[in-house]
C-alpha positions in Angstrom: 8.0 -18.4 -16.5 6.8 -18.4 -13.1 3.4 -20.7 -12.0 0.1 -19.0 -11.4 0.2 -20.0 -8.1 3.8 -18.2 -7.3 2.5 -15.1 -9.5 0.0 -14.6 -6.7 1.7 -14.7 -3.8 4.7 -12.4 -5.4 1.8 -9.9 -6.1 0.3 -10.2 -2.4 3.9 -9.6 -1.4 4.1 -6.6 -3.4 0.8 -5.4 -1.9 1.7 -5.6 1.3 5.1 -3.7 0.9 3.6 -0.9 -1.3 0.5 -0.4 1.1 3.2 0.3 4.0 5.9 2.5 2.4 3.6 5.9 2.7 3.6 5.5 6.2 7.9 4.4 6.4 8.4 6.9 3.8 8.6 10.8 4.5 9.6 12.2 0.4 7.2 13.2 -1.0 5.6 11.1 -3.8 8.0 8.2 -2.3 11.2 10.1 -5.0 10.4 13.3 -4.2 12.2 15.9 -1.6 11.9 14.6 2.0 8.9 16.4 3.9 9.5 17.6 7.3 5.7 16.8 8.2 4.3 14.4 5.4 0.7 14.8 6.3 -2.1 12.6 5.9 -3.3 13.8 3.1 0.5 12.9 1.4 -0.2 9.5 2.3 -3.6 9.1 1.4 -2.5 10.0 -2.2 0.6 7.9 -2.1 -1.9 4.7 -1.0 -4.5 5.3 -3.7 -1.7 5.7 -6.4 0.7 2.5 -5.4 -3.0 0.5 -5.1 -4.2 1.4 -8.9 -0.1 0.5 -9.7 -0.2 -2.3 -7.5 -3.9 -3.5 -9.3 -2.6 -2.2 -13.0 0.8 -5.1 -12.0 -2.0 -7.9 -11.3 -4.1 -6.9 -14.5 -0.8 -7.5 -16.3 0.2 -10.5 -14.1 -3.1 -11.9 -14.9 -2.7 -11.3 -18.7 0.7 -13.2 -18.7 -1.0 -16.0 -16.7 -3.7 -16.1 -19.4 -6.7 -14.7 -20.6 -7.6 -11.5 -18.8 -11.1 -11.3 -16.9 -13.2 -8.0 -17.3 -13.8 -7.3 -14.1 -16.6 -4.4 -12.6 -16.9 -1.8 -9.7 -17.1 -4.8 -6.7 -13.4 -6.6 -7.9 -12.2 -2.8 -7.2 -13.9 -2.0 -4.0 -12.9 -5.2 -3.0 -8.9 -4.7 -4.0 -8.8 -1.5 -2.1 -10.6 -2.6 1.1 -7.8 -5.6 0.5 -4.8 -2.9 0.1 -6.2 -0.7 2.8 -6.3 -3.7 5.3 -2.9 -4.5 4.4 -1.3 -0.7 5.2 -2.9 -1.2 8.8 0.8 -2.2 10.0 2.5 0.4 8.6 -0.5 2.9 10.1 -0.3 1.8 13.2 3.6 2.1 13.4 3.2 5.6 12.0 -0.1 7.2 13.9 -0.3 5.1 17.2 3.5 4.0 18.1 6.2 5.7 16.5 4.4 9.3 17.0 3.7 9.0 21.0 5.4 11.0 22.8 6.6 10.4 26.3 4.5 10.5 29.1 5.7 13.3 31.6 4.8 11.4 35.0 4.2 14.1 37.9 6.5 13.6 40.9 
């Protein structure tokens, strides 16, 4: 069995990855058929589903590690402001770099 302290990181890891594949991704749903324009909306449903799976693996991380800790409305804000900051790469590549277009210059 893995330490608590290696548990944590592994699931930070996890967090990281799953909070940037709606924006590498274009299926739908991450298995479904490939999009042609995956819109935000798509990816705002993907990030809110892979951060209550990514939250439901640390509840059951947490559980393994020991006791689980009830935990109220703050604990969630607070993991999805935490998942949220953590898709910023993956939004940035997607909205900002990899969607400019060239600059025509005027000769």
């Amino acid at each position: 069995m893995l330490g608590a302290s290696v548990s944590v990181w592994m699931l930070l890891a996890i967090g990281v990855v799953a909070a940037n594949l709606p924006f590498f991704n274009e299926r739908a749903l991450l298995l479904g058929p490939r999009l042609v324009d995956k819109g935000p909306g798509w990816r705002l449903i993907e990030l809110l589903l892979l951060a209550s799976l990514t939250v439901a693996l640390g509840m059951l991380v947490e559980s393994r590690i020991g006791q689980r800790h009830p935990q109220s409305w703050p604990f969630y804000v607070a993991a999805l402001c935490l998942f949220i900051t953590f898709a910023f790469p993956g939004f940035v590549w997607r909205h900002l770099r990899h969607a400019r277009s060239p600059v025509a210059h005027a000769g």
